[in-house]
NUZANU-989508 format. One record per residue (C-alpha): x, y, z; residue in three letters. Coordinates in steps of 0.2 Angstrom, whole numbers, plus 5000, padded with zeros to 4 digits. Layout:
<nodes>
XYZALA
...
</nodes>
This chain:
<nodes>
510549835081UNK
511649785069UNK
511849955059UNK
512049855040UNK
510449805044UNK
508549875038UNK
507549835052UNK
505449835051UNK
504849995061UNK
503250075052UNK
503249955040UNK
502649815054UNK
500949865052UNK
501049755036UNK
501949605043UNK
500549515051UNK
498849595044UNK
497949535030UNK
497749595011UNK
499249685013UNK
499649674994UNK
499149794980UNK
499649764963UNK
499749864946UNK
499149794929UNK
499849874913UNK
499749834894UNK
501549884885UNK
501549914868UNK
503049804861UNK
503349644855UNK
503349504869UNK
504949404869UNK
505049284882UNK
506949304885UNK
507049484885UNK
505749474899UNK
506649374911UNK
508149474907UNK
507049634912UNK
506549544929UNK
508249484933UNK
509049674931UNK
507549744940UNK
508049634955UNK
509749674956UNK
509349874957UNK
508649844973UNK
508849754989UNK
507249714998UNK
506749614980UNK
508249514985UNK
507549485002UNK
506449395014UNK
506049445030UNK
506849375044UNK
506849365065UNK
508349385074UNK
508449255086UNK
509149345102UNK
508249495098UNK
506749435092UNK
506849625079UNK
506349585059UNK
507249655046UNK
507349615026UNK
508749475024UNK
509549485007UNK
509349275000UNK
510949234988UNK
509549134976UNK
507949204977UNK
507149214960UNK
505549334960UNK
504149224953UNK
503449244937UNK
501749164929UNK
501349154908UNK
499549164907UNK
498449144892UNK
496949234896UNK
497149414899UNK
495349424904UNK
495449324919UNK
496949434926UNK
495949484942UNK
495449294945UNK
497349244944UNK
497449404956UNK
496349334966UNK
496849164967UNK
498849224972UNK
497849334987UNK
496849204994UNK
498349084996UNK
498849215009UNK
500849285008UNK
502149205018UNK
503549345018UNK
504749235028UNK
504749105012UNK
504049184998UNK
504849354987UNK
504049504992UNK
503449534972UNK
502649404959UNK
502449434941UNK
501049384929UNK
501249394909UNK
500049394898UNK
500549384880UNK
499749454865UNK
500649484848UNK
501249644846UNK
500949694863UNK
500749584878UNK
500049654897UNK
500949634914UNK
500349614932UNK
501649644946UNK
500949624964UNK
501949664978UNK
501849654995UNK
501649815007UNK
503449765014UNK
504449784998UNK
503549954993UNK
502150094994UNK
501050114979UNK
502250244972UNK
503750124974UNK
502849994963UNK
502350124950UNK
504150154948UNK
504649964948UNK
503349964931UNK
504050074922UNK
506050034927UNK
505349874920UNK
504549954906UNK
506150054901UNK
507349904900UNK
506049804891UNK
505849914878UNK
507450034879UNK
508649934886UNK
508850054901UNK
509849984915UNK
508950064935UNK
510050134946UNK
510550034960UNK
509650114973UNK
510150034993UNK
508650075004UNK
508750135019UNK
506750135026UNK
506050235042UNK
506950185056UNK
506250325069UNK
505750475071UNK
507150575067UNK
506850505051UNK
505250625051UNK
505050805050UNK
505250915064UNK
503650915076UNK
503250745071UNK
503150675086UNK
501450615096UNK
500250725106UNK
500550685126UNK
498850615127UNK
499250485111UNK
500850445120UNK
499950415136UNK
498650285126UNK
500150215119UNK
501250175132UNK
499650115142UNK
499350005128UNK
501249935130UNK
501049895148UNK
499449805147UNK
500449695133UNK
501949655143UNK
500849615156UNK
500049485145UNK
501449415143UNK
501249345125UNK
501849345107UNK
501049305090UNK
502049145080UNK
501949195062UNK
501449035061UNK
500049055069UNK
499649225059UNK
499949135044UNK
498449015048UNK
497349145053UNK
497749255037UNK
497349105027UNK
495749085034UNK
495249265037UNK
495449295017UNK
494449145011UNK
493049205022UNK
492949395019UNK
492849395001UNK
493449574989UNK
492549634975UNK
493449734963UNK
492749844949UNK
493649964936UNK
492950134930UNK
493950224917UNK
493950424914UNK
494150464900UNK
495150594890UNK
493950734889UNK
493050684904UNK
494650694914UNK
494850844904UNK
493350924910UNK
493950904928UNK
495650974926UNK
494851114919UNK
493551134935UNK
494751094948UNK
496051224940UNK
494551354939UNK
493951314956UNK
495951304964UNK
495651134971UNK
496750964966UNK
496250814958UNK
496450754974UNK
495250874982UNK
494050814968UNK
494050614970UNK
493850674990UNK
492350764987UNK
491950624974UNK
491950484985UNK
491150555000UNK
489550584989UNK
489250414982UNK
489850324997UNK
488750435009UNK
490350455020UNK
490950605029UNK
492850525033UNK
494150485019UNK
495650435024UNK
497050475010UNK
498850405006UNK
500150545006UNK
502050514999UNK
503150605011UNK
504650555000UNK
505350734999UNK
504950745019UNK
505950585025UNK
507850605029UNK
507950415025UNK
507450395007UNK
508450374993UNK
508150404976UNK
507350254968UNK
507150154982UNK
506150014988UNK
505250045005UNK
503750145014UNK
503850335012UNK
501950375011UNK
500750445027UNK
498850425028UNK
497850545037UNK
495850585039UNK
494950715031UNK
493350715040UNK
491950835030UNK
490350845040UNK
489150855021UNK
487650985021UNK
486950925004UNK
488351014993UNK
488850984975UNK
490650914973UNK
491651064971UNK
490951154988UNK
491350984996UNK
493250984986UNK
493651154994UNK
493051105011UNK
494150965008UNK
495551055003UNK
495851165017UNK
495751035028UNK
497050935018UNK
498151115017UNK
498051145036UNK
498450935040UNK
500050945027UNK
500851105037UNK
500651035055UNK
501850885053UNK
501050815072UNK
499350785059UNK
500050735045UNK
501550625053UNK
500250535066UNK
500050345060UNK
501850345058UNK
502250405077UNK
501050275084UNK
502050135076UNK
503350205083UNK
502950205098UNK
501950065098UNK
503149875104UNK
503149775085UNK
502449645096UNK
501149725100UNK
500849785082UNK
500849595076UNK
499449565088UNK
498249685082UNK
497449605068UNK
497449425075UNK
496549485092UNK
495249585083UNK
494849495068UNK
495349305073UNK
495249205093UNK
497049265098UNK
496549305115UNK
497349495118UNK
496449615127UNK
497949735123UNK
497849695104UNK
495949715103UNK
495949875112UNK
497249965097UNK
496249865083UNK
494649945089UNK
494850105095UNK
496550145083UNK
496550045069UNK
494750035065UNK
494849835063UNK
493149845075UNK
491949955062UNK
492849895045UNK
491850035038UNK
493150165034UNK
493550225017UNK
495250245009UNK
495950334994UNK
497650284986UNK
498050424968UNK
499450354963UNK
499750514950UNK
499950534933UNK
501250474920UNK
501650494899UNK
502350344892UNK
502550274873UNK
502850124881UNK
501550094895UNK
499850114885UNK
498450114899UNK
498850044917UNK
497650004933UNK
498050024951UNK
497549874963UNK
497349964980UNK
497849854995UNK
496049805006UNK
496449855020UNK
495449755036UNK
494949915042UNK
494149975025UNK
492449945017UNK
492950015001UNK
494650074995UNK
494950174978UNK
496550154967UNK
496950294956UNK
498350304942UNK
498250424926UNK
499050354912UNK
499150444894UNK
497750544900UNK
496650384904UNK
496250394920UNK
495550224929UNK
494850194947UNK
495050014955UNK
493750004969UNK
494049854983UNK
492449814992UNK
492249715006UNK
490949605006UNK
490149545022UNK
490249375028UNK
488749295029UNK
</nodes>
């Protein structure tokens, strides 16, 4: 391995899977000026690599890393109607995202007087949630204050010494694993992206995502600050307990950032430093706060076992890329892969597609960022996911439904 180079390891679980693209919506309080936009973009894209980058395959290794592109502009869209921002959202997700050609972030603006509103959508490759977040309100901050971003060189997970101590699998997922590995070498085969491409194409036309926007407002979200102080339980607890009850679900599986954890990371840099684990609450008809707590000390105990909380992120790495690639086309399309099938099913929940996800991306103050939304990614595996940002106190959930195909 070339050592100049930042190669795919945990982030190829987004290289050839669908929907992997999430998006953040935000209305900024100053005057639009076309210019001084662009100019925004063009500095934002020079603080960080992978926004310079495509992803490409080395040809006598056949590994992927991000290849930095000389003039690659990130693409940006003036729209008219900011009411129709989640069709246009739409209508970029159903054309599928071809990461070899296209910039792993587009940009849609949507001018309005003294204010205008802004729609970045990135692809899982450039960043997690919390990376995008950041990206808004670098963008926001040169905008509006001139603020140049640090230049921030990424260096992404590359194994697991990039992990905490004890991070590693249990024997008996390593022995799943490796099993896994020999039945796909025996198969002797490999996904073309080509070939993924067409099948992501297709799979999104035909499994449709319903998105809808709740907003908490300032004394409601006041309320539960209050209650979940009281009770010593997080927000996080709360939308737990939250999502359980109105989704009649006992399993939530949660995004963690384990950017402080990582030996990799950065300051401000682009990449994937986030985690996602299962709390799995068996309910006995409590209210939401006896479910929070029962939550919350399952979340407690994951967080100090790094073996829990580290777990997806050890099974990539175990896991052959190629194998990784042929997971979501054996399960969900007709790529023919016992191998690939087996993980999708019984490991990446691509069999059920009845899990539910939660993504808080946290709170932030700004006199510059009025109100913002956070578009969750839809994962395959998922029936609903929730996206949840706080923004001056405004709290607003972005759930991604699945809707059956008929």
């Amino acid at each position: 391995m070339k050592p100049d180079r930042n190669y795919v390891f945990t982030e190829r679980a987004h290289f050839m899977c669908p929907n992997m693209h999430f998006g953040i919506m935000a209305k900024i309080e100053s005057n639009y000026d076309e210019e001084r936009l662009i100019q925004s973009i063009d500095t934002l894209q020079k603080a960080h690599p992978f926004l310079q980058s495509l992803i490409a395959e080395e040809t006598d290794t056949g590994r992927i890393y991000y290849q930095i592109q000389d003039y690659l502009n990130i693409p940006v869209m003036v729209k008219e109607e900011v009411a129709l921002w989640q069709q246009d959202y739409e209508e970029i997700s159903v054309r599928g995202w071809n990461v070899k050609k296209e910039c792993l972030l587009k940009v849609a603006v949507y001018p309005k007087g003294s204010e205008f509103q802004i729609l970045f959508i990135a692809h899982h490759l450039l960043c997690d949630g919390r990376g995008l977040l950041q990206l808004v309100e670098e963008f926001t901050e040169h905008y509006a204050n001139g603020l140049i971003p640090q230049f921030a060189p990424e260096h992404v997970i590359q194994g697991l010494n990039d992990l905490p101590p004890n991070s590693d699998l249990p024997f008996i997922s390593k022995l799943i694993i490796a099993d896994a590995n020999r039945r796909w070498k025996k198969e002797g085969q490999q996904v073309m992206y080509e070939e993924y491409s067409a099948f992501e194409r297709a799979y999104i036309q035909k499994h449709k995502i319903k998105r809808e926007i709740l907003t908490v407002c300032n004394r409601e979200l006041e309320e539960i600050l209050v209650l979940c102080k009281q009770q010593n339980i997080t927000v996080n607890d709360w939308l737990i307990a939250k999502m359980m009850l109105e989704e009649n679900t006992n399993k939530v599986l949660i995004a963690a950032d384990i950017r402080n954890q990582t030996k990799c990371y950065k300051q401000g840099a682009m990449g994937n430093y986030s985690t996602a684990f299962s709390v799995s609450v068996k309910k006995n008809g409590e209210d939401v706060i006896t479910l929070a707590k029962r939550a919350a000390s399952q979340v407690i105990n994951i967080c100090q076992h790094p073996q829990k909380e580290m777990l997806v992120l050890a099974c990539y790495i175990h896991m052959l890329p190629e194998l990784i690639d042929a997971v979501a086309i054996s399960t969900l399309g007709d790529f023919a892969s016992k191998a690939g099938t087996f993980v999708g099913r019984n490991m990446f929940g691509y069999g059920s597609q009845n899990g539910y996800s939660i993504t808080n991306l946290g709170k932030v103050q700004s006199n510059i960022i009025a109100e913002a939304v956070f578009i969750p990614p839809a994962s395959p595996a998922n029936k609903k996911t929730w996206g949840v940002l706080t923004v001056n106190n405004h709290m607003k959930i972005c759930t991604s439904n699945l809707i059956a195909e008929r």
